[in-house]
C-alpha positions as CSV (number, residue, x, y, z in Angstrom):
1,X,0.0,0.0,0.0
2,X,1.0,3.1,-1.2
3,X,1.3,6.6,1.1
4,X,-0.6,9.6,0.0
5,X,3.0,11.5,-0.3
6,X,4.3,8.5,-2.7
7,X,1.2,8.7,-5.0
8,X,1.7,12.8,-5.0
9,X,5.2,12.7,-5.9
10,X,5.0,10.2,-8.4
11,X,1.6,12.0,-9.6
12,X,3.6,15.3,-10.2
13,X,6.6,13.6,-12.1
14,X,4.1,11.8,-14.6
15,X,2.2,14.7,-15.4
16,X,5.0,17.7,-15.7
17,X,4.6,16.6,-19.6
18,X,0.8,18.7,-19.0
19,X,2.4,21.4,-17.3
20,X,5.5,22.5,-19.6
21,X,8.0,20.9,-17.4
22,X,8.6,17.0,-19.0
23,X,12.5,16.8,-18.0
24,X,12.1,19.2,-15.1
25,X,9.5,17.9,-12.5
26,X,10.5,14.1,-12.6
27,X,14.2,15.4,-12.4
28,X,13.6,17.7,-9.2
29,X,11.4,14.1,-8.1
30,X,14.3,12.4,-8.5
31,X,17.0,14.2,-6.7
32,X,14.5,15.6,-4.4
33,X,13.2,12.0,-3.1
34,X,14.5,9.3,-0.6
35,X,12.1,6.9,-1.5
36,X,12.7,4.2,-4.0
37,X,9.0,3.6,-5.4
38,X,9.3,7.7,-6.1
39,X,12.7,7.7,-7.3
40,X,11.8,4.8,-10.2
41,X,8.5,6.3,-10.7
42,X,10.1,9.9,-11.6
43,X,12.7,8.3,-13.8
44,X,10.6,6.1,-15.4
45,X,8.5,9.2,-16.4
46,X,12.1,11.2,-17.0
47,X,12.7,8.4,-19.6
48,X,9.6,8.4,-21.5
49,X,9.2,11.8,-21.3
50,X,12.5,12.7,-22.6
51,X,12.1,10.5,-25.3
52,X,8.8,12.3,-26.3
53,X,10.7,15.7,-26.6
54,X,13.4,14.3,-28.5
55,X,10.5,12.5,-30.8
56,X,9.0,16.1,-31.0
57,X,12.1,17.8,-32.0
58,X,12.5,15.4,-34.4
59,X,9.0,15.1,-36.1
60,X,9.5,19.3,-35.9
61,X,12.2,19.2,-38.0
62,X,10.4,16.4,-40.5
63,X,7.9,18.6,-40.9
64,X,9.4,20.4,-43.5
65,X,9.0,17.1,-45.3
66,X,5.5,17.1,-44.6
67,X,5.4,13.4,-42.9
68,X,6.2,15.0,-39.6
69,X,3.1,16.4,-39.2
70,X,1.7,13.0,-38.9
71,X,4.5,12.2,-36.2
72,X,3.1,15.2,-34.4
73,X,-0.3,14.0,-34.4
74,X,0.8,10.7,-33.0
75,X,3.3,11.7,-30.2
76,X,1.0,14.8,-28.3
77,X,-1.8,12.6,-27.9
78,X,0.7,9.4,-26.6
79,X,2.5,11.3,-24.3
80,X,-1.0,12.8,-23.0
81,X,-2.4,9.5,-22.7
82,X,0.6,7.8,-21.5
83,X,0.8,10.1,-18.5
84,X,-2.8,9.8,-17.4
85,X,-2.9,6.0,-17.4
86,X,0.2,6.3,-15.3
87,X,-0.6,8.9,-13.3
88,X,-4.5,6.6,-12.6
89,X,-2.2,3.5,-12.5
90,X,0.0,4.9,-9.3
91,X,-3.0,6.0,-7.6
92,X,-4.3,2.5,-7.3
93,X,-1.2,1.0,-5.8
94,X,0.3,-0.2,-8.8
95,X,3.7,0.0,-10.3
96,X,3.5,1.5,-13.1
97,X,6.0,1.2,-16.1
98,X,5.7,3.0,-19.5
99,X,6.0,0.3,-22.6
100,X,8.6,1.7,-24.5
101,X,11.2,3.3,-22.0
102,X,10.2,1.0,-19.0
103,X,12.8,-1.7,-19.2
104,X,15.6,0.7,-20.4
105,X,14.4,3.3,-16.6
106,X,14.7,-0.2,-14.8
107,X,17.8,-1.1,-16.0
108,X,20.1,1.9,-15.3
């Protein structure tokens, strides 16, 4: 069973993507936090949500090509969605890891 402060912390370094802050708030998280279920929590979210801002910079640039446009319309809505099924995941005691980063957080 998770504490209300675990569920907060993790809460806020999943969903710094929806505030402007996707490499900031799960890095302060991290660095901030004694506990280890918060500490691979915020770097799980600092891997997947570092990978979406590369994935955006990239698709940015593509754009002059015209196919990343499409790539944009892929990666807002993923790393939306992504954050709110692990923010909802967290909150009922479970330990969440993204899909694509998750096994890459875990390892390092």
């Amino acid at each position: 069973m998770l504490t209300s402060d675990q569920k907060i912390l993790a809460t806020i370094a999943h969903i710094g993507i929806l505030f402007g802050a996707p490499i900031l708030a799960p890095l302060l998280i991290f660095f901030l936090s004694e506990d280890s279920f918060v500490k691979i929590q915020a770097k799980e979210a600092l891997f997947f949500q570092g990978l979406m801002v590369v994935a955006t910079v990239i698709s940015a640039v593509l754009t002059f090509v015209l196919i990343g446009f499409a790539f944009l319309a892929v990666i807002g809505p993923l790393s939306i969605i992504a954050a709110i099924v692990a923010v909802v995941k967290v909150w009922n005691d479970y330990d969440f890891s993204y899909p694509i980063t998750g096994k890459w957080a875990r390892r390092m």
